[in-house]
KOLBADREN-649181 format. One record per residue (C-alpha): residue in three letters; residue number from 1; y, x, z. Coordinates in steps of 0.25 Angstrom, whole numbers. Layout:
N
{r "ala"; NUM; {Y; X; Z}}
...
//
This chain:
441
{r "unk"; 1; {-57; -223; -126}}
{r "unk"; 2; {-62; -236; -120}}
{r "unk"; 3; {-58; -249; -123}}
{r "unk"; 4; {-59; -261; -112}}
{r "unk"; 5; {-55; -275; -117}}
{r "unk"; 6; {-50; -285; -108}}
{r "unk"; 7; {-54; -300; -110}}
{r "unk"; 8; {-45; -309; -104}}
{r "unk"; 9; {-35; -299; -102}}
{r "unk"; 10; {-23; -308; -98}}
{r "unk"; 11; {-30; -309; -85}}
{r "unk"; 12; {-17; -300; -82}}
{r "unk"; 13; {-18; -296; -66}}
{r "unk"; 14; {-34; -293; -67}}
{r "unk"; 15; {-33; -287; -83}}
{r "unk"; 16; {-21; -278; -76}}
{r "unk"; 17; {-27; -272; -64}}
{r "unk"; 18; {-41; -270; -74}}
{r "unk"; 19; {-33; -261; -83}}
{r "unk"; 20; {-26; -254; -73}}
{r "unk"; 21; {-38; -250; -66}}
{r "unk"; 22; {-45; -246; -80}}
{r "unk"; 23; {-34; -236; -84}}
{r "unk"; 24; {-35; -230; -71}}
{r "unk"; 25; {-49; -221; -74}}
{r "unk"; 26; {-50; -210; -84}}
{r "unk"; 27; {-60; -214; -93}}
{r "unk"; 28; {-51; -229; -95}}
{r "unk"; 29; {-36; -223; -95}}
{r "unk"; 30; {-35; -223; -111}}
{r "unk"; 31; {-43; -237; -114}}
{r "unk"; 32; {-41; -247; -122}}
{r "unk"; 33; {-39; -259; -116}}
{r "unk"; 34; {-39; -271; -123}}
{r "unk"; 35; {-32; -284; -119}}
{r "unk"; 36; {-38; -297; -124}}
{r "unk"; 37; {-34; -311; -121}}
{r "unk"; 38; {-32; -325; -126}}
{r "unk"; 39; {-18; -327; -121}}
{r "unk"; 40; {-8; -319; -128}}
{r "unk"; 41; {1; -319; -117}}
{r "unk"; 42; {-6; -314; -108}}
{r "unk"; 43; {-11; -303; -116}}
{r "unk"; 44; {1; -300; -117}}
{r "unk"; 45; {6; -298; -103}}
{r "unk"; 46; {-7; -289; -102}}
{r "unk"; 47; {-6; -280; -110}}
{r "unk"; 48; {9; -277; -107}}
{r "unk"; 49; {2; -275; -93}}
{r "unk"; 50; {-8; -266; -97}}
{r "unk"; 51; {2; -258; -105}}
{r "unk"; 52; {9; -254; -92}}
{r "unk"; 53; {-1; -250; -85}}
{r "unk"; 54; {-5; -240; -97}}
{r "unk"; 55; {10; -237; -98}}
{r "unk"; 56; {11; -233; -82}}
{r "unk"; 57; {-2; -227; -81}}
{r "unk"; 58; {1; -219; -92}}
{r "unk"; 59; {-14; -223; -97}}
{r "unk"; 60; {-16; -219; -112}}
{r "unk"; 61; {-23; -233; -113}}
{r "unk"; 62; {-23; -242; -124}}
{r "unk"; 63; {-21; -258; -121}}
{r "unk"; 64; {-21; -269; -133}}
{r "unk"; 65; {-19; -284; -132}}
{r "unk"; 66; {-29; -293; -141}}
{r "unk"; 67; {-33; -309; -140}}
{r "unk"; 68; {-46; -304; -149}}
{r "unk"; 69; {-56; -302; -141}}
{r "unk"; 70; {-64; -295; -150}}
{r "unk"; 71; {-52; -285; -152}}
{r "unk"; 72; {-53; -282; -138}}
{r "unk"; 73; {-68; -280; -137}}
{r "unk"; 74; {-69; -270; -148}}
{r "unk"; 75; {-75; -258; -143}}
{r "unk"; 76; {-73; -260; -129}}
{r "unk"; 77; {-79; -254; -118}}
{r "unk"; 78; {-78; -263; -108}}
{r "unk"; 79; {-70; -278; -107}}
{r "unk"; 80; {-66; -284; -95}}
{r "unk"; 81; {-65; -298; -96}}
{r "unk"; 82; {-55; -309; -86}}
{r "unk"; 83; {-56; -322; -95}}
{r "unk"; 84; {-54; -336; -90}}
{r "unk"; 85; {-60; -349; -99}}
{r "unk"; 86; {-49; -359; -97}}
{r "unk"; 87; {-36; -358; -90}}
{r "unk"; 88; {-32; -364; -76}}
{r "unk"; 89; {-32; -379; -84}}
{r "unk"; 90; {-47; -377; -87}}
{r "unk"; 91; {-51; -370; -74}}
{r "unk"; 92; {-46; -379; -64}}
{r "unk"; 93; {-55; -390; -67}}
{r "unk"; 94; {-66; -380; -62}}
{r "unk"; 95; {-61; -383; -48}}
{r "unk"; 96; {-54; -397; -52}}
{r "unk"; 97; {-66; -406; -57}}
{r "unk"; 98; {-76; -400; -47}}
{r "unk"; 99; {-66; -405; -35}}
{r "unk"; 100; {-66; -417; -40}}
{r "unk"; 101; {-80; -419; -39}}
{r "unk"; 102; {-79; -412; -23}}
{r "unk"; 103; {-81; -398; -26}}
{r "unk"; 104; {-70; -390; -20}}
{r "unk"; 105; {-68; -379; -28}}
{r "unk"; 106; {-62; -363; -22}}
{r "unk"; 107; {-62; -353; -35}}
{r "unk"; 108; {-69; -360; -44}}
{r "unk"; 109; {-72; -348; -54}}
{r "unk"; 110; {-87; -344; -52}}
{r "unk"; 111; {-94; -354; -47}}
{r "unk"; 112; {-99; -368; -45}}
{r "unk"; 113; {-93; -380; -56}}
{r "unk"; 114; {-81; -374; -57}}
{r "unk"; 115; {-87; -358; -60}}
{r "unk"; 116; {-98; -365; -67}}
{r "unk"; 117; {-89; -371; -77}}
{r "unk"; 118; {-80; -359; -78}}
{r "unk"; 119; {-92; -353; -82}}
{r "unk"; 120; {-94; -363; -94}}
{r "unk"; 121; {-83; -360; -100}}
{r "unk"; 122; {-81; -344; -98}}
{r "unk"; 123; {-95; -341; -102}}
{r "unk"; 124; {-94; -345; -116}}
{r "unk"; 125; {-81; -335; -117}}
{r "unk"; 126; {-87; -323; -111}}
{r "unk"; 127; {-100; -322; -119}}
{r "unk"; 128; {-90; -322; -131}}
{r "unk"; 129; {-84; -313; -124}}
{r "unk"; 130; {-97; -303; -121}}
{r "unk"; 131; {-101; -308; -138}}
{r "unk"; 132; {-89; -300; -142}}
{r "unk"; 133; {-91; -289; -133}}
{r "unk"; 134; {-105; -286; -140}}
{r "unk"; 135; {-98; -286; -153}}
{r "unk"; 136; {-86; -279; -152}}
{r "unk"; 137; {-90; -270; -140}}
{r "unk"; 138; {-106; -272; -135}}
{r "unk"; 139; {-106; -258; -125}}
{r "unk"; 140; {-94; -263; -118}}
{r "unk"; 141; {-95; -268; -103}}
{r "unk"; 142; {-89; -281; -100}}
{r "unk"; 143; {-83; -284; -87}}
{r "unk"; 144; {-80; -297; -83}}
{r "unk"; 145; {-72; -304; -72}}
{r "unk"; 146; {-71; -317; -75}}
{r "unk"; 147; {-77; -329; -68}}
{r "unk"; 148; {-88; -335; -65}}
{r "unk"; 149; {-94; -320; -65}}
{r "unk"; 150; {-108; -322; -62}}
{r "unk"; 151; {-108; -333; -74}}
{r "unk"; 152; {-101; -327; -84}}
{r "unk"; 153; {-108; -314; -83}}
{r "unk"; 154; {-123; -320; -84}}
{r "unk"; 155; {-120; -328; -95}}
{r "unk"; 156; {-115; -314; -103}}
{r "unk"; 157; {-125; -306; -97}}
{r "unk"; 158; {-134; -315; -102}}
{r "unk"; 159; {-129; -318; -115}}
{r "unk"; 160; {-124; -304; -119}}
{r "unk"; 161; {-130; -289; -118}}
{r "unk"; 162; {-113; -285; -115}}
{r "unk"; 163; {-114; -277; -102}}
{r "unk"; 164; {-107; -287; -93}}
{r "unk"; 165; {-103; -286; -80}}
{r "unk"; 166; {-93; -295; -71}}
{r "unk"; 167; {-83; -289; -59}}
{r "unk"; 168; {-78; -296; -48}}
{r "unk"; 169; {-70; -292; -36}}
{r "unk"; 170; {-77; -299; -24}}
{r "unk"; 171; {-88; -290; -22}}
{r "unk"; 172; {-77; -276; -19}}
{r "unk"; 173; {-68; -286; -15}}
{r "unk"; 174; {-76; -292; -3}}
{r "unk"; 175; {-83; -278; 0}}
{r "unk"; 176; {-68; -273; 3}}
{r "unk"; 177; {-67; -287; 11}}
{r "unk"; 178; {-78; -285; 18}}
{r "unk"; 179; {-75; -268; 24}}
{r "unk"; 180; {-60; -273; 27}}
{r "unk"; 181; {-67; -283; 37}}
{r "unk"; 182; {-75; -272; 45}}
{r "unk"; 183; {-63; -262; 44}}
{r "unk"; 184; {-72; -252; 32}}
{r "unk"; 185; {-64; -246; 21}}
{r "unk"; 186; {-71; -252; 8}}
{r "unk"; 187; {-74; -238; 2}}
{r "unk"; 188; {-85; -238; 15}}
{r "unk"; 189; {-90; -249; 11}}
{r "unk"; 190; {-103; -249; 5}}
{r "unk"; 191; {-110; -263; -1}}
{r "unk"; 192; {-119; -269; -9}}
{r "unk"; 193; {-117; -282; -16}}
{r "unk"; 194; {-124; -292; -24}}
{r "unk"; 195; {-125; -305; -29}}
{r "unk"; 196; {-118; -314; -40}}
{r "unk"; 197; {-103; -313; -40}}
{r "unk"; 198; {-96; -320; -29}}
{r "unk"; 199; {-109; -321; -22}}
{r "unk"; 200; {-112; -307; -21}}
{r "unk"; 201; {-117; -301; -7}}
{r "unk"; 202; {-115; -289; 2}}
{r "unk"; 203; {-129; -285; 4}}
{r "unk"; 204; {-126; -271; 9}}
{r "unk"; 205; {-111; -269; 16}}
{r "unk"; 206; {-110; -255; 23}}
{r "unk"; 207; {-99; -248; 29}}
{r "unk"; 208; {-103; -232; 30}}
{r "unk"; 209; {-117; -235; 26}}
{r "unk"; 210; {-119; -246; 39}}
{r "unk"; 211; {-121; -261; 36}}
{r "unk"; 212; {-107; -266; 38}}
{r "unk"; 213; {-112; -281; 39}}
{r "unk"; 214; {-112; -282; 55}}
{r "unk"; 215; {-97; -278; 52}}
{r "unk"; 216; {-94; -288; 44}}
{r "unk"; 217; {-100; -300; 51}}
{r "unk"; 218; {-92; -297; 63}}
{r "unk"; 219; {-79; -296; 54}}
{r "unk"; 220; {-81; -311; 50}}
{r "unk"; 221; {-80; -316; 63}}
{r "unk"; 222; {-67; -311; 63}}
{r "unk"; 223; {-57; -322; 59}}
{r "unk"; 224; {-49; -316; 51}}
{r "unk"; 225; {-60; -310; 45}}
{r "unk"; 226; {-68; -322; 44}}
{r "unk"; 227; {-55; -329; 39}}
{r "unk"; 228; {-54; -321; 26}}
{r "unk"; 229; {-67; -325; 19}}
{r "unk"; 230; {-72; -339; 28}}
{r "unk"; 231; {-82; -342; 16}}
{r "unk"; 232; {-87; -330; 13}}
{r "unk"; 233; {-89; -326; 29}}
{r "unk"; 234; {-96; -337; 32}}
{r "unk"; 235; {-106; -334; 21}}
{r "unk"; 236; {-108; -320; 27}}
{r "unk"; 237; {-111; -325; 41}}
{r "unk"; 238; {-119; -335; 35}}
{r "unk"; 239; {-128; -326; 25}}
{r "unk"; 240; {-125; -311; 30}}
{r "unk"; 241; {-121; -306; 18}}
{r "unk"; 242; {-106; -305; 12}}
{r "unk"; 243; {-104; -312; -1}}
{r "unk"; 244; {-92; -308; -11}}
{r "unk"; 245; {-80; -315; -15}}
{r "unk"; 246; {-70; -325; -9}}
{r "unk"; 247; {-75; -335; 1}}
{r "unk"; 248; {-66; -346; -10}}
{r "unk"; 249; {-75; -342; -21}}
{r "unk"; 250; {-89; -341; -13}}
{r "unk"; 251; {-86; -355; -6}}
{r "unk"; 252; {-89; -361; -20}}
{r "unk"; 253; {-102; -353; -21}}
{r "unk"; 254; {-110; -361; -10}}
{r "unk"; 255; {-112; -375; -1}}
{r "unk"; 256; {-107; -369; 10}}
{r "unk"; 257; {-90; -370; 10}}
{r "unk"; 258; {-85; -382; 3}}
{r "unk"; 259; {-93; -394; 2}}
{r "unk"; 260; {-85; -400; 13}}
{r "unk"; 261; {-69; -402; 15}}
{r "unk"; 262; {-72; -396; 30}}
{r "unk"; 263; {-80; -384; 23}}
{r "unk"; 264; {-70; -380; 16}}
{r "unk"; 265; {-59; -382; 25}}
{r "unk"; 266; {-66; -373; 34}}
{r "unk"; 267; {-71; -363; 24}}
{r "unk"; 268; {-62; -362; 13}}
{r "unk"; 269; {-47; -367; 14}}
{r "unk"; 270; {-44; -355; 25}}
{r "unk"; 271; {-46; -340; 30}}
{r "unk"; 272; {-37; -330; 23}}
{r "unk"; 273; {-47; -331; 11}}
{r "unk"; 274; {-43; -344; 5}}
{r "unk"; 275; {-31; -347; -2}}
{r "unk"; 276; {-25; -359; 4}}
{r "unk"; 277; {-28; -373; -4}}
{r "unk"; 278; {-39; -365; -11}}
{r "unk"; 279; {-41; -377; -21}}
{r "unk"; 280; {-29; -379; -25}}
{r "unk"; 281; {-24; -365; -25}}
{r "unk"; 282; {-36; -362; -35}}
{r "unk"; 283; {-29; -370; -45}}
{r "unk"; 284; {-14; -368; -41}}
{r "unk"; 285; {-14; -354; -41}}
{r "unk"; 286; {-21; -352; -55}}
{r "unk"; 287; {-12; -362; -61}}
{r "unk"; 288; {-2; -355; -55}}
{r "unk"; 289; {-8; -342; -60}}
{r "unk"; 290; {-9; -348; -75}}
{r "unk"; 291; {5; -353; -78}}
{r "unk"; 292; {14; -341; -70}}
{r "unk"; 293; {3; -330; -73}}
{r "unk"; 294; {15; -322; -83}}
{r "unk"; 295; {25; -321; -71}}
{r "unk"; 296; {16; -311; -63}}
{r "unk"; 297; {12; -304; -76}}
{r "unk"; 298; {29; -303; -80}}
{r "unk"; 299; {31; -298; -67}}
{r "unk"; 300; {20; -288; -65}}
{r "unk"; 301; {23; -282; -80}}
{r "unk"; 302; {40; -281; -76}}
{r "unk"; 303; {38; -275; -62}}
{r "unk"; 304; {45; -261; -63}}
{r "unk"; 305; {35; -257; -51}}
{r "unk"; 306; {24; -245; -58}}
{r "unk"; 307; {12; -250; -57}}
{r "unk"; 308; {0; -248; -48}}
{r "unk"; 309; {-11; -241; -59}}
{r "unk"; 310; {-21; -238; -46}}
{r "unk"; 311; {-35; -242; -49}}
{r "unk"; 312; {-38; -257; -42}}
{r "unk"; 313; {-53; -263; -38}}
{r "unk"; 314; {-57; -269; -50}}
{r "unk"; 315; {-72; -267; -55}}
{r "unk"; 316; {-69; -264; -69}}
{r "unk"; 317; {-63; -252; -72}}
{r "unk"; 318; {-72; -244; -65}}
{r "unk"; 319; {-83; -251; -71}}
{r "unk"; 320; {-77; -247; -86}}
{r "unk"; 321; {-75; -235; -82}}
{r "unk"; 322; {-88; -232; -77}}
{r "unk"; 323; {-94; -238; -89}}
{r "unk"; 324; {-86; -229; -100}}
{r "unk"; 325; {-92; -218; -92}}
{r "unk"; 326; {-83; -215; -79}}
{r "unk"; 327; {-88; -216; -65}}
{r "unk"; 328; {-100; -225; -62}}
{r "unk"; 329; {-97; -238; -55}}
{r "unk"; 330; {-101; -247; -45}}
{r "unk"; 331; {-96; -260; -43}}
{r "unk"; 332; {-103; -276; -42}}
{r "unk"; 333; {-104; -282; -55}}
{r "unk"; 334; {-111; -295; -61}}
{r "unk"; 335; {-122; -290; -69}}
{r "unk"; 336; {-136; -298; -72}}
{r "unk"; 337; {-147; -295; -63}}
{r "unk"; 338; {-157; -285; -67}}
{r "unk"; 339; {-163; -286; -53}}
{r "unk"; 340; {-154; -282; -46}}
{r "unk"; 341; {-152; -293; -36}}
{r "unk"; 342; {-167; -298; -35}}
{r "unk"; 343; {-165; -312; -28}}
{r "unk"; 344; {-155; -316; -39}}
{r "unk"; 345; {-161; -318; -53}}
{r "unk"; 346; {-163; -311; -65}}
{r "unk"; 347; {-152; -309; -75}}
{r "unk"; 348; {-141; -316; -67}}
{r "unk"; 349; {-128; -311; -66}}
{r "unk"; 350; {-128; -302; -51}}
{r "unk"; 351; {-115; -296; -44}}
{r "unk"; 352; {-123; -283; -41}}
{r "unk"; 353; {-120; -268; -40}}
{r "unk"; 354; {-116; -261; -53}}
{r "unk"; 355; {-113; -247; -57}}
{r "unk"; 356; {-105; -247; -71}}
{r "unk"; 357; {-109; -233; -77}}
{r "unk"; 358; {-107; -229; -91}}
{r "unk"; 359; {-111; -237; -101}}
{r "unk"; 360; {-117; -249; -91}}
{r "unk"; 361; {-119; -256; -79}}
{r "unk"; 362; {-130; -253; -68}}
{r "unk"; 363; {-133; -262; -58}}
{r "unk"; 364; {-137; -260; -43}}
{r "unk"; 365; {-152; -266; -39}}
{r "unk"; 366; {-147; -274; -24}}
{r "unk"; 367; {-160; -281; -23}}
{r "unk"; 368; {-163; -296; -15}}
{r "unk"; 369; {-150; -302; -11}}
{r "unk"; 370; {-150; -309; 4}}
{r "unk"; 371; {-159; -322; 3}}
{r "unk"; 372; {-147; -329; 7}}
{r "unk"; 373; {-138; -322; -2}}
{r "unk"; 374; {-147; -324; -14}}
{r "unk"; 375; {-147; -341; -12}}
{r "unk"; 376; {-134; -341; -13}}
{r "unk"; 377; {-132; -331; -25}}
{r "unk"; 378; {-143; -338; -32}}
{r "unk"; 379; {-137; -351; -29}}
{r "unk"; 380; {-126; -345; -38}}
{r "unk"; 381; {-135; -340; -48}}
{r "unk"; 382; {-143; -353; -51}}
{r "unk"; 383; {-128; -361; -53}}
{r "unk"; 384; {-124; -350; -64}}
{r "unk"; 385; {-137; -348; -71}}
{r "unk"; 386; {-137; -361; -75}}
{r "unk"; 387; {-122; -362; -77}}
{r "unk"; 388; {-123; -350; -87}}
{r "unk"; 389; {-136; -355; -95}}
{r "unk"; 390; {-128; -369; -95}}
{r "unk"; 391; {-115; -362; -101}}
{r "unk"; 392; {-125; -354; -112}}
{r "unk"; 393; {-133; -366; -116}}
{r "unk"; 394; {-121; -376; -115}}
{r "unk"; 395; {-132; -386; -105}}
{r "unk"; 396; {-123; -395; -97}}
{r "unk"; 397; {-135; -399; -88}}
{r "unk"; 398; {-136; -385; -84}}
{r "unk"; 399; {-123; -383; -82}}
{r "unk"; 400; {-123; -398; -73}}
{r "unk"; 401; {-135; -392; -66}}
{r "unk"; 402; {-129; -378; -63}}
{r "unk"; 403; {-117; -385; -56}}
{r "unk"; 404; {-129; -395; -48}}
{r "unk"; 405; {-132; -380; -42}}
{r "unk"; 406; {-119; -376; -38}}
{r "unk"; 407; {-115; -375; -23}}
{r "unk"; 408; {-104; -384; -23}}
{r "unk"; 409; {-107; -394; -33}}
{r "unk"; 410; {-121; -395; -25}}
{r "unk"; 411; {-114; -397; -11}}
{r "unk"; 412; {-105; -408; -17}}
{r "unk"; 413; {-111; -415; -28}}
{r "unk"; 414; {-121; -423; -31}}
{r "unk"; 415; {-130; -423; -45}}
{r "unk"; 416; {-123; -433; -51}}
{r "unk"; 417; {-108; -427; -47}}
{r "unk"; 418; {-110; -415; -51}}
{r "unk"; 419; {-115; -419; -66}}
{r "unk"; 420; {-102; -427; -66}}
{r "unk"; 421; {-93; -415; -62}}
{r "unk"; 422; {-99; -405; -72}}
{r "unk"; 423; {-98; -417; -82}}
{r "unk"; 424; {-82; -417; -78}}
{r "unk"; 425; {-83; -401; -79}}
{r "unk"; 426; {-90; -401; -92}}
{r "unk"; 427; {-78; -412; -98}}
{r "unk"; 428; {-67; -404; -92}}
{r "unk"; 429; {-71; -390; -97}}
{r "unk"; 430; {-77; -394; -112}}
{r "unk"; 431; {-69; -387; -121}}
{r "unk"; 432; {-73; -374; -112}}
{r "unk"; 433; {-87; -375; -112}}
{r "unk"; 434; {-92; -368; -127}}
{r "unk"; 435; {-106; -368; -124}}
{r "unk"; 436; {-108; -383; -120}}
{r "unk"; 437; {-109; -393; -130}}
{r "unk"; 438; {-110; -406; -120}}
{r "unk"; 439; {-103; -408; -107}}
{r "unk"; 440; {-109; -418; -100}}
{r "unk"; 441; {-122; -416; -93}}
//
């Protein structure tokens, strides 16, 4: 019987379709699935959901609530893990100081000032995390989907020999993009991608074995087309490779889109893409989200409807599955690099092709990235390298040094601005930051 443990489980729509997808393959059906949080109420509402989707899908699974963490990781298998360090109230201030200071924030969850500081405080919680996972289940296979990916997952490959690995939706989510602009079912679909997550490139995109790129650049000059992802297109026409993830999110990964009131006028508040007054919808809809989150769970758990049991999209658990010994698996996964992409460096963590196999993870060789791809990959790389080491060493000049690099910060500060804004940030976030035993630079 395999156990899977959940941390952060009251992540209730994402926890919800993980265990539905689980309990969908053989090897899975009779799991143990173990429920951990730190909200009570939320563990709660969880669990009752997990016990009807065991109850109509007539799984003979076992599922068990626990705040102890340790409880949870004892002899697991796997743990899948959805936390966030601080609430709403903490969070906003990721986007609220730096706009203060100029920079106008989209997403603000993986990079620049406000990934970088969410990253401050998340890092010291998930390496106690992979610490309990190497006493209370070390052969288990830990998959996290939490943000900043790239981050968090160096700093715990690089502080822990727990087999780590980081799932994101943009890289299946764009590919399936991408074939419904040229008109090719995304079974046909064959691509090789490769990067650092959010920045990962399309090196190879075939449809039936032919390069299906001359397609794809006359689908964005369509409007409508070009409408849907104005950031994100524009970087393809500029650097002839398609990148993943949203234009919001990548239009906080470079210079290019919103260092200018016109830029992002132009770029960024329109096209089917954007959600409309992005700024302030970031805030509004998560606040929104944090007070009247129980409504839609009441509802979901009272709808006399049977449910749909059908396997999603997600990563996971078919990952689990091949790694308890089911079918091998190929997805993208945030892994350090043993050389497999050769223009990035050593040891950091790479969004690359995986196969999860039994017992372990084996990573697909891709090579040299597109010179122009690289830069801006590496760009990335250099900000969290520091960012990381500054998190583990608690140096505040790193971390002051780290946001100098950043894109944004770079376009709209100057030295002496941006030391006061991460001085602001450090203030703001001090009772979150562990590892930091100053906070001023």
């Amino acid at each position: 019987m395999v156990k899977i443990a959940f941390i952060g489980a009251g992540s209730f729509g994402f926890t919800r379709g993980l265990v539905k997808d689980i309990l969908t393959f053989p090897l899975l059906e009779d799991a143990t699935l173990a429920l951990m949080d730190i909200d009570d109420e939320r563990l709660d509402y969880i669990k009752r959901a997990c016990d009807r989707i065991v109850k109509e899908g007539n799984y003979p699974a076992k599922v068990v609530a626990t705040k102890d963490r340790a409880e949870a990781l004892k002899g697991a298998d796997a743990v899948i893990c959805t936390i966030l360090a601080g609430g709403v109230d903490v969070w906003k201030h990721d986007i609220l100081i730096p706009k203060k200071y100029g920079i106008d924030t989209n997403v603000g969850d993986t990079r620049s000032v406000s990934g970088v500081f969410r990253a401050m405080r998340t890092i010291p919680v998930m390496l106690d995390i992979v610490h309990d996972i190497e006493r209370y289940c070390p052969n288990a296979i830990f998959l996290n989907y939490s943000n900043p990916m790239a981050m968090l997952c160096r700093a715990m490959q690089r502080e822990s020999d727990v087999l780590v690995s980081g799932l994101c939706h943009s890289v299946q989510g764009t590919a399936a993009m991408l074939a419904r602009w040229i008109g090719a079912p995304a079974e046909e679909i064959d691509y090789t991608c490769a990067g650092i997550n959010h920045t990962a490139f399309y090196t190879k995109f075939d449809w039936k074995g032919e390069d299906a790129y001359p397609l794809l650049r006359e689908a964005v000059q369509q409007p409508e087309i070009y409408n849907e992802e104005i950031v994100r297109n524009e970087m393809f026409m500029a650097l002839g490779y398609y990148v993943t993830e949203s234009s919001g999110h990548n239009s906080e990964y470079n210079w290019w889109f919103r260092k200018r009131p016109d830029l992002i006028e132009k770029y960024c508040t329109h096209g089917t893409g954007w959600n409309p007054g992005v700024y302030a919808y970031i805030l509004d809809h998560y606040t929104k989200r944090a007070h009247d989150w129980k409504d839609d769970i009441i509802a979901w758990l009272e709808n006399p409807e049977p449910l749909d049991l059908s396997r999603g999209h997600e990563y996971a658990s078919s990952i689990i599955n091949a790694f308890v010994g089911g079918d091998p698996f190929k997805f993208n996964g945030n892994v350090p690099n043993k050389g497999i992409i050769t223009n990035v460096p050593e040891d950091v963590c790479v969004e690359v092709p995986v196969y999860a196999e039994r017992g372990g993870l084996a990573s697909i060789h891709v090579g040299a990235l597109p010179p122009q791809c690289a830069a801006l990959v590496n760009a990335s790389v250099a900000v969290e390298e520091m960012a990381v080491e500054a998190c583990l060493t608690g140096d505040t000049t790193l971390l002051y040094q780290a946001i100098c690099f950043d894109p944004l910060s770079a376009t709209m500060l100057s030295l002496a601005e941006i030391k006061e804004m991460v001085n602001e940030m450090l203030e703001q976030n001090r009772d979150y930051l562990p590892t930091f035993k100053h906070f001023r630079v």
